[in-house]
C-alpha positions as CSV (number, residue, x, y, z in Angstrom):
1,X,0.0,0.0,0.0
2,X,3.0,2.6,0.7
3,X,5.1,1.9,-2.1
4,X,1.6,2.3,-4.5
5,X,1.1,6.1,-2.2
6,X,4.9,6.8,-3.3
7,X,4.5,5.7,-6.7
8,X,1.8,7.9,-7.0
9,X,3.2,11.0,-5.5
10,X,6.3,10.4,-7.6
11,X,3.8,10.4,-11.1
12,X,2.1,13.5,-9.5
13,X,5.3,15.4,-9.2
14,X,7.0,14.5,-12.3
15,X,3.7,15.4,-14.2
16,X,3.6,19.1,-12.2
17,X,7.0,19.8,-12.8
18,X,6.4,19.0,-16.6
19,X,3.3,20.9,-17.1
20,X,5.3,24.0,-15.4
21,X,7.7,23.5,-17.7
22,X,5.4,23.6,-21.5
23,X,3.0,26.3,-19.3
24,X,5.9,29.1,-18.1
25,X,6.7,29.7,-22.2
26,X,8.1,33.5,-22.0
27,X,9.3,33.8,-18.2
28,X,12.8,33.5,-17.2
29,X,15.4,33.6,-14.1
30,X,18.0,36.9,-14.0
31,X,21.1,35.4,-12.5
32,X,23.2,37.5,-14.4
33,X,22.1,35.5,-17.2
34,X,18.5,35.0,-18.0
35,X,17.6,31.7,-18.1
36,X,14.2,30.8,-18.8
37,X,11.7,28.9,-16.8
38,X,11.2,25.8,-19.1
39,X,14.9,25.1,-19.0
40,X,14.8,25.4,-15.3
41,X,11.9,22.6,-15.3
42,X,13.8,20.6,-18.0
43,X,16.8,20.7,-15.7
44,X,14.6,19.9,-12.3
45,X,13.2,16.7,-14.1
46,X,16.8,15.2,-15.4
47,X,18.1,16.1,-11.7
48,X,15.2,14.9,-10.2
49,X,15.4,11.5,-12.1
50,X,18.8,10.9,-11.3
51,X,17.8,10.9,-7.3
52,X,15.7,8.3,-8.4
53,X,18.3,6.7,-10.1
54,X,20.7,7.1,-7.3
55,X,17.7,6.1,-4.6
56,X,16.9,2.5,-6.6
57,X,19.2,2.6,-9.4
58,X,18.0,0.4,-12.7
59,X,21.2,0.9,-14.6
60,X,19.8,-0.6,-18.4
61,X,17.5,1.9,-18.0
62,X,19.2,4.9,-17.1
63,X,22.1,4.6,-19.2
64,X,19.7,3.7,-22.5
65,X,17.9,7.2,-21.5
66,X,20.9,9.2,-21.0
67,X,22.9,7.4,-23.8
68,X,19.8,8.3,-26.4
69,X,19.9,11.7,-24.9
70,X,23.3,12.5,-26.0
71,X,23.5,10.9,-29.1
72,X,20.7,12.7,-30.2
73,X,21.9,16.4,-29.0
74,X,25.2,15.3,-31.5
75,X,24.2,19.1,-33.3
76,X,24.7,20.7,-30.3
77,X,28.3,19.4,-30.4
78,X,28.6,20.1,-33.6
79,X,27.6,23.7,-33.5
80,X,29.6,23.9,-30.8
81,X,33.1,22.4,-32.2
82,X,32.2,24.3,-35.4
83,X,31.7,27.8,-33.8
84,X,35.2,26.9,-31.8
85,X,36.8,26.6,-34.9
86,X,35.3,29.2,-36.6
87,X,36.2,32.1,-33.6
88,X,39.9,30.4,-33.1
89,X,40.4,31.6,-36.8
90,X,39.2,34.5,-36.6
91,X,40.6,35.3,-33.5
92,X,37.2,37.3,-32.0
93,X,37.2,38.7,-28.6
94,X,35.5,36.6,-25.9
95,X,32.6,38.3,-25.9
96,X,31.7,37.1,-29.1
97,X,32.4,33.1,-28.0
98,X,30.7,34.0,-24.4
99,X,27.5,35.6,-26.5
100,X,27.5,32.2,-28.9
101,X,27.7,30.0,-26.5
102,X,24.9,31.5,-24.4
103,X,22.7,31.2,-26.7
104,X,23.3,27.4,-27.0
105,X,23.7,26.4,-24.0
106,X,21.4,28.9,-21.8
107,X,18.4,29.7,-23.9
108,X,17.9,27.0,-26.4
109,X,19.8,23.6,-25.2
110,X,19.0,21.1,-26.7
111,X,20.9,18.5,-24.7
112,X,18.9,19.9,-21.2
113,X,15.6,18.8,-23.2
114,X,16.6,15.7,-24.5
115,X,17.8,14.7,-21.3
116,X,14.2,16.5,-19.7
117,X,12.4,14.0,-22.0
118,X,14.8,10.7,-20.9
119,X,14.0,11.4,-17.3
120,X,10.6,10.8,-18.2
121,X,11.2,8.1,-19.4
122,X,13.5,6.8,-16.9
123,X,10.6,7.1,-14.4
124,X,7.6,5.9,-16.5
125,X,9.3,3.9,-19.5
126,X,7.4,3.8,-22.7
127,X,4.6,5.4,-20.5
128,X,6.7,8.7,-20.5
129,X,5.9,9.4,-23.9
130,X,1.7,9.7,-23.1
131,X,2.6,11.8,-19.6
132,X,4.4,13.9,-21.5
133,X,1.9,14.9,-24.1
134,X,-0.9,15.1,-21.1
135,X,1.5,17.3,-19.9
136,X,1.2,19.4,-22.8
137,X,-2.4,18.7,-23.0
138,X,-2.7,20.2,-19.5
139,X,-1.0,23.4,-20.3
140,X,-2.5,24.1,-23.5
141,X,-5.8,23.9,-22.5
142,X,-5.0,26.0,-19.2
143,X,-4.5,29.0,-21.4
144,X,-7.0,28.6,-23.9
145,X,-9.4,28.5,-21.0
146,X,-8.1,31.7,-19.9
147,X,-8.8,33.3,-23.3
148,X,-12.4,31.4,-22.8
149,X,-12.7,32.9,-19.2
150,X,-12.1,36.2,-20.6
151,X,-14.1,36.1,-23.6
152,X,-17.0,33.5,-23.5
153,X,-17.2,30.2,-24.7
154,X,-19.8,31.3,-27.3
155,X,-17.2,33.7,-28.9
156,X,-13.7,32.0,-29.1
157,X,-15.7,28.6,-30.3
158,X,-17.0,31.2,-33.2
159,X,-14.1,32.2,-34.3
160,X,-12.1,28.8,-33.8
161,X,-14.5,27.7,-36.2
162,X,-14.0,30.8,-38.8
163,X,-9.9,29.7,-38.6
164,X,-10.6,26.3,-39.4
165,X,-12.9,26.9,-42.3
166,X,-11.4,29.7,-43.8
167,X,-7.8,27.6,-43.2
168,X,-6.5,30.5,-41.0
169,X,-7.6,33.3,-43.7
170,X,-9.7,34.8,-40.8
171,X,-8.1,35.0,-37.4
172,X,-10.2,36.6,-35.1
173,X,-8.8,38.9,-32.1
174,X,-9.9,36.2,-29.6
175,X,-8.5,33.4,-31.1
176,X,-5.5,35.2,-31.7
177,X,-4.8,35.0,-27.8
178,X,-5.1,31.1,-28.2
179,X,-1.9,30.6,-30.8
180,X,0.7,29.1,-28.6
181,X,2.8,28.7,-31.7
182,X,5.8,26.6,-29.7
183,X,3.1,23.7,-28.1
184,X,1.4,23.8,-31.5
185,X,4.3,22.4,-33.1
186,X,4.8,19.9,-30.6
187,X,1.2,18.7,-30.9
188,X,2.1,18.6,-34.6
189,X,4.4,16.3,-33.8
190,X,2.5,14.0,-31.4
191,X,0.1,14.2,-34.2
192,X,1.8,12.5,-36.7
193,X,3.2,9.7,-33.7
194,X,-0.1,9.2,-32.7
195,X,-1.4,9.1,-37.0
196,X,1.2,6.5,-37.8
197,X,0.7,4.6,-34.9
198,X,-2.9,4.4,-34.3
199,X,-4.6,2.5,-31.2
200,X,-7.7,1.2,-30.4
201,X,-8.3,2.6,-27.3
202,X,-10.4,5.3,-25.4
203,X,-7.5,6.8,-23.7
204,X,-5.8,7.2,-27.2
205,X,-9.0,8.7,-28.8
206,X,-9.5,11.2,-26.3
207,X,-5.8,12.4,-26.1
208,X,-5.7,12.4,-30.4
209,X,-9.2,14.6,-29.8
210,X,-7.4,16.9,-27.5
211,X,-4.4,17.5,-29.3
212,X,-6.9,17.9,-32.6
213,X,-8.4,20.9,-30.6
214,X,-5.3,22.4,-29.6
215,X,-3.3,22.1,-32.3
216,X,-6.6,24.0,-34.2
217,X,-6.8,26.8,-31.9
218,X,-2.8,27.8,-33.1
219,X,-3.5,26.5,-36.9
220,X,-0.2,26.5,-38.2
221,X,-0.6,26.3,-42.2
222,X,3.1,25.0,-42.0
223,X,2.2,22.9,-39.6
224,X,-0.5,21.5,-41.0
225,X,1.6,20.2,-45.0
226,X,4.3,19.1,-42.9
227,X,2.7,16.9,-41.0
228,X,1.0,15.5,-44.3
229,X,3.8,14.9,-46.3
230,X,5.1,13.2,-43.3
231,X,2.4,11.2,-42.9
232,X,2.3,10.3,-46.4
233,X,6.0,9.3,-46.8
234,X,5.2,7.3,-43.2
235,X,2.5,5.5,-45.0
236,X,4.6,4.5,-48.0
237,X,7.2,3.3,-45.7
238,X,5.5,1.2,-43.6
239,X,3.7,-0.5,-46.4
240,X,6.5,-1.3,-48.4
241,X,8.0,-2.6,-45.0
242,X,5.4,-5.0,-45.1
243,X,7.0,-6.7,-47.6
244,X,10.9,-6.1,-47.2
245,X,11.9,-4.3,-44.3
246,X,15.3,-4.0,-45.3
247,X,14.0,-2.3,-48.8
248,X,12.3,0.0,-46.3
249,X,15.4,0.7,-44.7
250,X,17.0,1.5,-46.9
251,X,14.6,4.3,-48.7
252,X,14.8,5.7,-45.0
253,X,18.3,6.4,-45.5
254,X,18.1,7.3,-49.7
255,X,15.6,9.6,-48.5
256,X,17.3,11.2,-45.5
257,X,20.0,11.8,-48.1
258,X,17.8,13.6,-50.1
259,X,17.1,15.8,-47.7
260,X,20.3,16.9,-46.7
261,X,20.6,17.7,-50.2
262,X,18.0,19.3,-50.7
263,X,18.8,21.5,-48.0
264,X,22.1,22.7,-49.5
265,X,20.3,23.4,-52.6
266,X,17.9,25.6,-50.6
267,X,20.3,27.7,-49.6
268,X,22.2,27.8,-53.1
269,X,18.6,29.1,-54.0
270,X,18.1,31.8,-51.7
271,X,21.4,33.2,-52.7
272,X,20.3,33.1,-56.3
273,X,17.0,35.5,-55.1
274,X,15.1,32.8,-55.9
275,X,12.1,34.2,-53.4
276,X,12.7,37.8,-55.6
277,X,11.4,35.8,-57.9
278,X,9.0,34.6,-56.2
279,X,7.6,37.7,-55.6
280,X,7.7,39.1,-59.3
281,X,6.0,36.3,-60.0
282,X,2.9,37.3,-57.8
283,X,3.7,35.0,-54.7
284,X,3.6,36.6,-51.3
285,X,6.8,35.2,-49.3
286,X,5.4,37.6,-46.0
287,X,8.4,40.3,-46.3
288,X,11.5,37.6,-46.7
289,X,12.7,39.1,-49.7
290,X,13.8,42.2,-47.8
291,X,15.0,40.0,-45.0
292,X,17.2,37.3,-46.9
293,X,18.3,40.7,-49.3
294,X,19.4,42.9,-45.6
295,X,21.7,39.6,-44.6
296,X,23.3,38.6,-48.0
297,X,26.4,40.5,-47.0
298,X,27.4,38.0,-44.8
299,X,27.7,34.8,-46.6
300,X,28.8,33.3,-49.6
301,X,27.3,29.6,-51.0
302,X,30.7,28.4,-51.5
303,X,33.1,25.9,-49.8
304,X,35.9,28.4,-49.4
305,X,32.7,29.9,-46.8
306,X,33.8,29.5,-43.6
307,X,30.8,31.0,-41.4
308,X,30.7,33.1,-38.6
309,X,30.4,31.8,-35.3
310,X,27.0,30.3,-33.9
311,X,24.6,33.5,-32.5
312,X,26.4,35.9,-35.1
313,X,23.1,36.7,-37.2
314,X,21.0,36.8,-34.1
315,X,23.1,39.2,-33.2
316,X,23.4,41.5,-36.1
317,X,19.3,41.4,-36.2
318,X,19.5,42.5,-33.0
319,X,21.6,44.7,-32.5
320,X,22.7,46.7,-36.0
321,X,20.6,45.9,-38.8
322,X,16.6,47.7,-38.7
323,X,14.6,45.1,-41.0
324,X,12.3,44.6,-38.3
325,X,12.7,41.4,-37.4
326,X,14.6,39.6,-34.4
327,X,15.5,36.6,-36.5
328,X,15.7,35.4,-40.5
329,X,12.4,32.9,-40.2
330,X,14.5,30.6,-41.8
331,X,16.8,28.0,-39.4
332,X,18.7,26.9,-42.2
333,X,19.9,29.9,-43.2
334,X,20.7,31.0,-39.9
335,X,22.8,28.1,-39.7
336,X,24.6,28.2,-42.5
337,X,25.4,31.9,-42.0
338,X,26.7,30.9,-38.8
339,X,28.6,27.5,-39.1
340,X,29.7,28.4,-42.9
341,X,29.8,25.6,-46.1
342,X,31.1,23.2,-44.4
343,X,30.0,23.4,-40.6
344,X,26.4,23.9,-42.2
345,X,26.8,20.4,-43.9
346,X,27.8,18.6,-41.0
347,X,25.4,19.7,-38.9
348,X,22.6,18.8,-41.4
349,X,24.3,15.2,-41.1
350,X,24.2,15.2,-37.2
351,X,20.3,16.4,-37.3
352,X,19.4,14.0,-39.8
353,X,20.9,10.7,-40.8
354,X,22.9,10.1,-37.5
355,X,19.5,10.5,-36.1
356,X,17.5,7.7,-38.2
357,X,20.5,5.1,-38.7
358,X,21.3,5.2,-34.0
359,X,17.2,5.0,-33.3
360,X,17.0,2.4,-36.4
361,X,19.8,0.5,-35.7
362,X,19.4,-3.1,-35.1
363,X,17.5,-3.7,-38.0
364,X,14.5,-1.6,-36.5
365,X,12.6,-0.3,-39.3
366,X,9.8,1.1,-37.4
367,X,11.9,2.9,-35.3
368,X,13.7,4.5,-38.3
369,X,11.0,5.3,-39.9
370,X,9.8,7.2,-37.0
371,X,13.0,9.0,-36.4
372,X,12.6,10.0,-40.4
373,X,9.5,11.6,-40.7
374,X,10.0,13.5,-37.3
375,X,13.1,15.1,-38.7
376,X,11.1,15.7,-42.3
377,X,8.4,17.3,-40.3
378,X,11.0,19.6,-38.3
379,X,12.7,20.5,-41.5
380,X,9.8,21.4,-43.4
381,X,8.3,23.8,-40.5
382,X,11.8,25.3,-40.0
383,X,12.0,26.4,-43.6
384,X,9.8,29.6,-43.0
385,X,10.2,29.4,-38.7
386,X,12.7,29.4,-36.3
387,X,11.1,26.4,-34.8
388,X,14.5,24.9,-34.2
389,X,14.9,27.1,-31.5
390,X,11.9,26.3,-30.3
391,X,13.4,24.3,-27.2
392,X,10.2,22.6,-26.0
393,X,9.9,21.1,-29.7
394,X,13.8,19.3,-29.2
395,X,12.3,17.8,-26.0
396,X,9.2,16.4,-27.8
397,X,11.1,15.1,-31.0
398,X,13.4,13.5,-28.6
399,X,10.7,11.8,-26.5
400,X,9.1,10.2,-29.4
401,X,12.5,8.9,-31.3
402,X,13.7,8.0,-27.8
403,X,10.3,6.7,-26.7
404,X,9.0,4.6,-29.3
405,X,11.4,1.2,-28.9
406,X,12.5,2.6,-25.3
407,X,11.8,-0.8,-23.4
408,X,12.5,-3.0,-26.1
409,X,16.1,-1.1,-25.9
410,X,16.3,-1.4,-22.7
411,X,15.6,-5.0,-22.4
412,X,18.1,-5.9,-24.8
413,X,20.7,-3.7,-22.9
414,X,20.2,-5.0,-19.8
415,X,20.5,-8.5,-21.1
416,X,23.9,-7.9,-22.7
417,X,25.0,-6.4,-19.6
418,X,23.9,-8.9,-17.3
419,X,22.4,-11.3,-19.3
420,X,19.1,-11.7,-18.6
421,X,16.3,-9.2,-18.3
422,X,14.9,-7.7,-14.8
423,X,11.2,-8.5,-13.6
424,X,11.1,-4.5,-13.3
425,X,12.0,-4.0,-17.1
426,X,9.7,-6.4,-18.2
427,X,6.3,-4.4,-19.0
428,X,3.8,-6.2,-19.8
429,X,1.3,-4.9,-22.7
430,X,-1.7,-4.8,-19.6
431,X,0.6,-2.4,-18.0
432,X,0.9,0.4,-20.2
433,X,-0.8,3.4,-20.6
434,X,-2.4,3.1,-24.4
């Protein structure tokens, strides 16, 4: 009876300290440095997992979640290494480096997150990945039902149903309160988990429902064809898996290679004024032209490119240049301004195919698969947002490529260390949450 009170008070916590941390999205900490709230909460539920860990340590477990966690913050190390580089030639002042680094490693971490998302699963297993998005549920609708509070029902349900007709043509100045841009993507994201992997179950139903109706009230047109094309290349894969899973497999990685591409073509494009032309041709590109024109001092698409130090651009937005914006809309761009030809190319390696082949390894397709249309979703909405900086969206892309074989990883780690498998790491099916 007392361990099932202190199992329960130990859910009850981790889910508070989670829903502070996707709730508190623009408030931060002034130690000398502002740190924001969600990293704080990020931080609280790794360190609070590890006293767990050192209370009744289940070592599989904890080093699957902390191993996944690092390998897939690998950009951040290469941002990092790159930008080290970068300022060593250069010889900048340490300002510069102490202003880069900040802004990796205080505001938008991504390792914090990752590791955020593998204390959650450390605690709950494979049951991490459904707290985590009723954490975000939770959160969400907490401030919609503000707006509601403050508006009426009667109102904010008309004009959430204007936005979705009119496919966000009409936003109305209620709704507009309810566009939580940053949980919208990572209900995107869940979206497409939960779309690929559908269950029949109540629980599963009412939580797709929910995110449906959050994800709505923000209507992110972006959003909304990423997660179809995922979808659709998600579809194709798993069908012809079927058949040949190692076929499968391997269009995972012909495809991911397409992508990273694709991607250096992208920015071969923009420096050709491809979006000028986009605009001549009677296409509205929502003021980038003047944006990507205002920064195309500071790069070159060339090899000889060596980039400029990670933060750079943010910086010049910021702090010289009057376009009006705080940031290029465009992550890719950002990032090959700062990292240069090279670095840039790299890092689109580390985000991408290092990604799928570690989570697909061992021959598991589903798991790559996963891993590849969760990147091709956070490419695509990165190509006109900054929503790699978005840090809540790292944690929730990590929880689902972390989370979808987590046991199965676990088990098979613990039995290579110890050969055999642990009653506590062997779920059964009755036992989870969906």
């Amino acid at each position: 009876m007392e361990n099932k009170i202190l199992e329960k008070a130990k859910a009850f916590y981790f889910m508070v300290v989670a829903v502070m941390m996707y709730y508190f999205l623009n408030e931060y900490i002034d130690v000398g440095l502002h740190v924001t709230y969600r990293h704080a909460f990020a931080l609280v539920l790794f360190g609070s997992a590890t006293l767990v860990f050192l209370y009744k340590p289940n070592i599989a477990r904890g080093f699957v979640a902390f191993r996944d966690a690092c390998v897939y913050s690998i950009p951040l190390l290469v941002t990092t290494v790159a930008s080290l580089f970068i300022w060593f030639m250069e010889t900048v002042d340490v300002g510069v480096i102490s202003r880069g680094l900040s802004s990796s490693f205080i505001y938008a971490n991504m390792l914090s997150f990752a590791l955020g998302a593998g204390a959650l699963l450390y605690v709950f297993g494979r049951k991490g990945v459904w707290y985590n998005l009723i954490a975000i549920l939770i959160a969400n609708l907490l401030m919609i039902l503000t707006v509601i509070a403050q508006n009426g029902l009667g109102s904010y349900l008309s004009e959430f149903v204007t936005l979705v007709t009119t496919f966000a043509g009409v936003t109305g100045d209620i709704i507009v309160q309810a566009e939580i841009h940053e949980l919208a993507f990572c209900l995107g994201a869940y979206l497409i988990y939960m779309l690929y992997k559908p269950k029949k179950s109540i629980v599963y139903f009412i939580l797709l429902l929910l995110s449906l109706f959050c994800f709505l009230s923000a209507f992110k047109r972006i959003a909304i064809i990423a997660i179809a094309l995922s979808l659709a290349f998600g579809y194709l894969l798993k069908f012809i898996a079927r058949y040949n899973a190692k076929t499968a497999s391997r269009l995972v990685t012909f495809f991911t290679c397409v992508v990273i591409a694709l991607l250096i073509g992208y920015i071969a494009l923009i420096k050709m004024d491809a979006f000028e032309l986009l605009e001549k041709a009677g296409i509205n590109t929502s003021g980038r032209v003047e944006i990507y024109n205002a920064v195309d001092e500071f790069y070159d698409f060339d090899p000889s490119f060596l980039g400029n130090g990670i933060g750079f651009l943010t910086y010049q937005l910021n702090t010289f240049m009057n376009v009006g914006v705080a940031s290029v809309h465009n992550d890719f761009l950002q990032h090959f301004i700062d990292l240069g030809f090279w670095g840039y190319i790299i890092w689109l390696v580390s985000m991408t195919l290092i990604r799928v082949w570690y989570f697909g390894r061992k021959g598991n397709t589903d798991n790559a698969i996963v891993s590849f249309i969760l990147t091709l979703y956070l490419i695509i909405v990165s190509t006109t947002d900054n929503t790699m900086n978005y840090p809540l969206l790292t944690g929730v892309l990590a929880m689902l490529m972390m989370g979808n074989s987590f046991e199965e990883n676990v088990c098979r780690c613990e039995s290579k260390m110890f050969g055999c498998v642990s009653k506590a790491n062997q779920i059964e099916e009755s036992e989870r949450l969906l």
